[in-house]
Structure formats: C-alpha cells, structure tokens
C-alpha positions, 0 to 999 in steps of 0.5 A: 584794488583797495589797500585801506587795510595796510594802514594796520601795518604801521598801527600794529606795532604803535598799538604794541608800543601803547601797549607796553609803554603804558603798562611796562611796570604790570606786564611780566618780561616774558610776556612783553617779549610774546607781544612785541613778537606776535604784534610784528608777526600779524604786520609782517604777514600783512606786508606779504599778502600785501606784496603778493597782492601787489605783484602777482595779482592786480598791480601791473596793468599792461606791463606798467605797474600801478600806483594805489593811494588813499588818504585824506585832507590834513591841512590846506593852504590854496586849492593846489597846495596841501596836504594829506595823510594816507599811505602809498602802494607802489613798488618801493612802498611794498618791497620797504615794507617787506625789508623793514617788516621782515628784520623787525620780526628777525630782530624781535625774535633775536631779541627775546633770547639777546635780551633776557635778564634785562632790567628793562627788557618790557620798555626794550620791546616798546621802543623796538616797536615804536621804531617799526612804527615809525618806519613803516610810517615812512615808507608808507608816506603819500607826501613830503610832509608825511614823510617828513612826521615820520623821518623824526619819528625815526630820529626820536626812535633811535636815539631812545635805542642807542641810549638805551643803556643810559646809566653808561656815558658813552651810549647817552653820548653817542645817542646825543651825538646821533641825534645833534649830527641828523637834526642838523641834516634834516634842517636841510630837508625840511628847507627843501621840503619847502622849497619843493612845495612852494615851487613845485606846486605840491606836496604829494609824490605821485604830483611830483615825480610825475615826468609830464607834471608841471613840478618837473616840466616847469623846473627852470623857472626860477632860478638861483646862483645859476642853478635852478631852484627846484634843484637848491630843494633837491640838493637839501633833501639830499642833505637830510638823506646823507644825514639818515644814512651817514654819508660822508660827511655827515657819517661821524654819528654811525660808528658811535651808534653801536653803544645801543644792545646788538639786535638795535644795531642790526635794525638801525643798520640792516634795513631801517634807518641808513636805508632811509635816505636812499629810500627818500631819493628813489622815491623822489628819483623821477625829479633827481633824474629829470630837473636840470638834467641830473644835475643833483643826481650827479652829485648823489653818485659822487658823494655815494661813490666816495662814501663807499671808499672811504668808510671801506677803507676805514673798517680794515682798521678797526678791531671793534667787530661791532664798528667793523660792521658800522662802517661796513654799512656806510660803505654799502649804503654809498654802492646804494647811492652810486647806484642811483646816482648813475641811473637812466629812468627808461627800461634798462637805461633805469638798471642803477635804480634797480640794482641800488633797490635789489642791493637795499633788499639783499644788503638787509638780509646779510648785514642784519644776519652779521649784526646778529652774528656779532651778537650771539658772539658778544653775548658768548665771549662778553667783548667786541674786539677781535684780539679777544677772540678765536677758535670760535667755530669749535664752539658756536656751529650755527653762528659760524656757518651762518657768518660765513655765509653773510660774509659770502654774500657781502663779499659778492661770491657768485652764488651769494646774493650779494653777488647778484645786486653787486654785479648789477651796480657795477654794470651800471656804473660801467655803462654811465662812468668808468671812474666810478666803475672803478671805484666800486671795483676797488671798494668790492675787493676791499669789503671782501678783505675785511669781512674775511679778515672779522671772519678768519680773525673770529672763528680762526685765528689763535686758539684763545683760552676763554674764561668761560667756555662759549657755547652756542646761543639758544633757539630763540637767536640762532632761528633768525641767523638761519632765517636770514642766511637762507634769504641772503642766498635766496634773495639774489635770485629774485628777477627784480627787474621784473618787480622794482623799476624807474619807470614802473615798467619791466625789463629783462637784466642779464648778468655782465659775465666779463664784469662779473669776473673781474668783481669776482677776482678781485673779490677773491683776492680779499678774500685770499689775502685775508686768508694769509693774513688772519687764518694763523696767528702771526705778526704779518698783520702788524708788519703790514700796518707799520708800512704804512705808516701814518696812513694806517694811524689815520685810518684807524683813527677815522681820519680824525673826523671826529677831532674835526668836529669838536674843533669846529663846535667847541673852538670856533662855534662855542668860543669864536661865534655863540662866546660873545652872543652870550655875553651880549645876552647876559650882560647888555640884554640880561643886563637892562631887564634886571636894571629895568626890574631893580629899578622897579623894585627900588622906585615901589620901595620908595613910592610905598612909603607915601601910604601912611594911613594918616587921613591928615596926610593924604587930605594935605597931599589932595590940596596940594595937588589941587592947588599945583593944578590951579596955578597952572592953569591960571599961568596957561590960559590967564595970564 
C-alpha cells in the first residue's frame, strides 16, 4: 500500500499557515476562521481514510501489523549513518494522527465563536495551524533528526500561542517561561540523539527499535560510569520528553502556559504538545525495554508515577479552574508514562504499552472537552476562579452536561472512557509493581476529588449573583463539546488492544473486574467527598484546609517550585556563576579590544601628523631613512 499521500496531512495546514500568515491584514476575520477550519477538515478526513486503511484493510499481514515508510536522502555522513526525511505509517503514526487531527478540528471550530471580535483573530488562526503543522510533522517523522526539526516547530509554536496576548506581562512571561524551561530539556534530547546515532549506528526508528537490530543486540559495547551508553542517549531523550510533557521536575512552565486564550490551552494540553513526550518514548520503546534490561524504562515509570501524585495533589488546591485542569494534565501524562514505564514488550506482557496509547486517545478526548468547557464558561462569567462562580447549570445546559461527562470519564466512572484506559494502567501496574500500583490507586481517587470539586463548586454550589446573566454560548462552541462528550464515552469502547501493541501484534485485554472495583470505590469516595464538600456552600472546605496546615499552603503554593528556581537562576547562576563571567568580559577582554582600538586611534592620530604635503619634508625623510640604511649596513658587513 503506498501512503505518499499522507505527506498532504501536515502540508495542509503549513499551506493554511502560508496562506494567512502572508495575507493576515487582506483576508476578512470571518474568512480566516472558514479557512483554517476547512484546511483541518480535508487533513483530518485524510487521517481517517488513513486509519481506516491502515486498520481495516492492508496493515495487518498474519496477525503482525506492518510498517509503511517512504522518504528520501537529506544528509549522508557514511554509508550507514544518515539521514532521511519522509514519513512513517505504523500504529502510533496513525492513532497520533487521529488525536491530533481530531482536536485541532474541535479547537478551530471551537475557535471560530471563542475568538470572535479579536483584533488578531486571522494571525490566531495561522499560529493554530502552524501548531497542527508542526505535530503532525512530528508524529509522521521516520528518524530522530526528523522529529527532532519538528519537536522545536512545536516549541516555537507554542510560545507564539501562549503569548499571544502579548501586550499582557504575564502571557509574554509565561511564554518565555515555557520556552527557557523545554529548551533546557531538549538540549538533552539533542545530546541523546547524538549519542544514539553515533553508537547505534542510525538515525532511522524502524533501525533502531528493531529487537534483533544491531542498535539493540550491541548496546553493552560501550560503557560509561557503569552504565551503558546507549542507555546515558536513552535517559537524555527521556529528558527532552519530560520537558515536552512537563514531568517533574521540568513541570514549572505548565500552570503558566494557561495565559494563551482557552481553545491554546485545550490543544496544547489535550492532545498535542504534553503528549509529545510520551509519544517519543513509545516510539523508541523497543530500546527503553530492551537495552540494559529496562534500566531507563524504570526510571520513566517512577518519574510517571510521582509526577502523577504530585501535580494531583497540587490541583485539590488550586482556585484557577484553568490551573486545575493544568495540573490535571500533568497527572494524567504521569499515568501515560507509569503506564510505559511498567510495560513487558510481547502479547499481553506489552498491556502497559497499550494502556498508556489507549489513555493518550481518551485523555485527549475528555480534557480537551474540559479545556473547552472551562472556555464556554470564562467566555459567560469573564473569571477563571471558582469563588467567582456557581448555579451555572441553570444557565448553560450544553456545557454542564457536557462537564459532567468529562469529569466522568477522568474521574474512571464505569462506563466513561476514562474507566477503560484507566482500569488497564492500573492492571499493568499490579502485574509488574504494586508500589506504583498503589500510587496510581491513590492518584484515581484524588482526580475524582478534584474534578468533582471544579464540578459541584462551578454548576452548584452558591447561587451567585452575576452582573451579567450568563448565557449558553453559540453553535459554533457547543458542536465540539458535543462532539467530544460523545467520543469520551465512545472512546473506551475501542478494543485497542487489537489496533495499538508493543509488538505489533494483537492480543485479547479483559477487563480485571476485582481491580476495577477497587478504582471504581475509591473513585466514588472522591467523587462522595466532594459532593459534601462543595455541593452547598459552607465553610467545611476552609475548615479542612486549616487542618492541614502548612501543607495545604505549600501545595497551594505548588511546593515553591517556582520560588526554587528563581533562587537557583537569579542567586546562584546570574550572580554566583554568569557574575563574574561578566566582569572577565567587560573588563579584562572587553577591556584589551578597547586598550588595543584606542591605541590604534592614538598612534594613527600621531602618525597622521608626518603627512604635511611639503615635497621638502618628505625628500629629507627619504635621505634620512637612506642614510640610517647605509650605516648600518657598513657596521654589519664591513666593519
């Protein structure tokens, strides 16, 4: 089967971006909106012929699902070392291409209505598709490199939508903020690239995650501070994962991140950029599971496992429902991670693998309905703070019903997708280690608290007296909530074990009833709890969050992580280590080039003075010079 064509899914919206980036000043609003819209819709109907293609018709070849690549020669270093550009169609290509296309389209629909009246709603609509673009570029990538051009597409992206209200402190803050804090995580990708390449042999991925490939079979070659090489690159490009993905503790740039409009936040952190990370280790898992028996592996399911606690345990604090949702992702992005981290590779050993995809497919379906909830809300109410809302059901039907159902789904409610993906992490965790079982267990029943907590606390809660009566928002924003609430239930009921494995190969998942219902039970204990807590006002909450004292301040205070790094940057980097670097450049080498210049400038002013124009001097100055020769001369060699 030849899938040259799905090089048209990422040059779509570059084409958009083009378009409107050259023209944003001619094309009316209104327009822009209808061809950014338009543009994702032929991409996304692409992705699924794509899909439906892949799955149903020619990928699987005796029960093994193939690998379709076409590309060509970019660069060549030796006849073995190279590389290529193209794309790649296998499993995870196809199933990223279905999120990211499908939540691009939600958010540009969403969009249209979110972003009405905005004095740069055309130059909105280039950076939304220059986003696509870039990650669909990075899904599609055959090699390291490749991925590598794309995952700072993604970065350069991103910062022009978190800052895109740019004439506000805080958004150009927290966009340099997003970009310094990845930049500084994808400097360790880029040295694991490297080291990759150079010690693996190649660039190319189906070369590297082959595990009868010499990438693999030869990785204790070469060794360093008992560890093996191959594994240093491995734990590098974990790095640059982390940072994609704000793992802790690389997380600090996330919560700001949500100074970009609403619909920026749902696509950054519903199906695109956070996910980027876990996309990069699934790809490379083959090598994470094999080299130096899992070694880095392990560390990517403990770091998944305490990300996940600790961003959980900071959103039952927070009063920002934006923020809320922020940390939510961190959280969830850790039960992707934990999920891979406790992986086996063949047939249901492999379930981690799976459950982590199957959660990113249904993760992106029910946050990026939250981020737009929280959108249609804010875009009512005009606040993001929860003390600033309730009673919101009576006005805003779609977007409660909607809400809830997210929250459902994230919540692990049987039923819900979320209960699905969620019940298959946890099994995997159980079967390979029980401390992270429990983690995860304790990190369901705490999401569920939360979620319901933004839930009762928004739609419930204190009948509060608005200035202005909110209202439903139009058509153009309640579609995708629909659209999305309807895929966050149907979602879990893909057998994705048949479509997304380690191995490529199918196997049959059951559901782990007894383990279900522990998820389940301490799921609706949150969800209980919360119900006591914010259904009716009351002053419980504040009770609550007195006993515990310093805790609860440092938790709402995200454990001064924040304060950390300023002290570190500011203290000890500016004024303990770049400090005098500077002062040995200004003065001591800044210091010579002037000494060097002004003695230049001096000696010419000097020398300049010889030029009199007089014939008589410079007939003197000859002789002179002649006779000075001559003597010397005679000293020398005569005398």
């Amino acid at each position: 089967m030849d899938f040259t064509y799905t090089i048209l899914i990422p040059l779509i919206p570059l084409a958009v971006f083009l378009l409107l980036g050259m023209n944003y000043n001619k094309i009316k609003p209104a327009v822009s909106g209808w061809i950014g819209s338009m543009g994702l819709f032929v991409a996304l109907l692409l992705s699924y012929y794509t899909a439906y293609k892949y799955f149903f018709e020619v990928g699987k070849v005796n029960e093994v699902y193939q690998t379709f690549t076409h590309h060509w020669r970019w660069m060549s270093f030796t006849d073995s070392l190279y590389i290529d550009m193209g794309v790649i169609i296998d499993q995870i290509s196809v199933m990223m291409l279905i999120v990211v296309s499908t939540i691009s389209y939600m958010v540009h629909l969403y969009s249209r209505g979110y972003m009405k009246g905005d004095p740069g709603y055309t130059k909105f609509f280039a950076f939304l598709s220059l986003f696509t673009f870039s990650m669909m570029g990075l899904v599609l990538a055959v090699n390291l490199f490749q991925i590598y051009i794309f995952w700072e597409l993604v970065g350069v992206s991103s910062f022009l939508l978190i800052g895109y209200y740019y004439t506000k402190p805080s958004a150009v803050a927290a966009a340099k903020k997003a970009f310094i804090v990845t930049r500084f995580a994808d400097l360790g990708f880029l040295i694991g690239i490297l080291i990759i390449g150079y010690y693996g042999g190649s660039f190319d991925f189906m070369t590297l995650t082959d595990p009868e490939g010499t990438a693999i079979l030869n990785w204790a070659s070469t060794s360093f501070m008992g560890l093996s090489v191959i594994t240093w690159g491995l734990l590098l490009i974990f790095m640059g994962g982390a940072g994609k993905s704000a793992m802790f503790p690389l997380h600090i740039w996330l919560p700001d991140a949500m100074e970009g409009p609403t619909p920026v936040s749902a696509l950054i952190h519903a199906a695109t950029m956070v996910v980027a990370g876990v996309y990069l280790v699934a790809r490379l898992f083959p090598m994470y599971y094999f080299v130096e028996d899992g070694y880095a592996l392990n560390l990517v399911a403990w770091v998944g496992a305490f990300s996940s606690l600790f961003a959980a345990v900071i959103a039952l604090t927070q009063n920002d429902i934006k923020r809320v949702l922020a940390f939510s992702t961190m959280s969830q992005i850790g039960y992707m991670m934990l999920a891979l981290g406790v992986s086996g590779y063949d047939g249901h050993d492999g379930l981690g693998y799976m459950a982590s995809m199957f959660h990113l497919f249904t993760h992106a379906m029910f946050k990026g309905l939250l981020f737009l909830g929280a959108g249609s809300i804010i875009h009512a109410i005009h606040s993001n703070y929860l003390q600033d809302m309730g009673g919101l059901r009576k006005y805003m039907p779609v977007t409660h019903i909607t809400f809830l159902i997210a929250a459902l789904s994230i919540a692990g409610f049987p039923g819900f997708a979320g209960f699905f993906s969620k019940d298959e992490i946890l099994v995997a965790a159980y079967e390979h280690n029980r401390i992270i079982y429990i983690i995860g267990v304790i990190v369901a029943g705490l999401t569920a608290f939360y979620m319901f907590r933004l839930y009762f606390g928004i739609f419930w809660g204190k009948d509060t007296k608005y200035e202005h009566r909110p209202h439903e928002s139009p058509v153009s924003m309640t579609f995708p909530l629909v659209f999305l609430a309807f895929m966050s239930v149907a979602a879990g009921y893909i057998h994705f074990s048949e479509y997304v494995t380690a191995d490529q190969q199918p196997f049959e998942a059951h559901l782990n009833y007894p383990l279900a219902a522990i998820a389940v039970g301490v799921g609706l204990l949150g969800i209980i709890l919360a119900f006591v807590f914010y259904k009716k006002p009351g002053n419980l909450p504040e009770k609550v969050s007195k006993a515990f004292g310093v805790l609860y301040q440092w938790a709402n205070d995200k454990f001064y992580f924040d304060e950390l790094y300023l002290f570190v940057t500011k203290e000890i980097i500016f004024k303990r280590i770049s400090a005098p670097f500077a002062w040995f450049d200004r003065h001591i080498v800044d210091g010579t080039m002037n000494l060097i210049g002004n003695s230049t400038v001096s000696g010419s002013e000097k020398i300049k003075k010889i030029q009199t124009g007089r014939l008589q001097d410079y007939a003197l100055a000859f002789v002179a010079g002649a006779v000075v020769l001559a003597m010397i001369f005679i000293y020398k060699w005569i005398i």
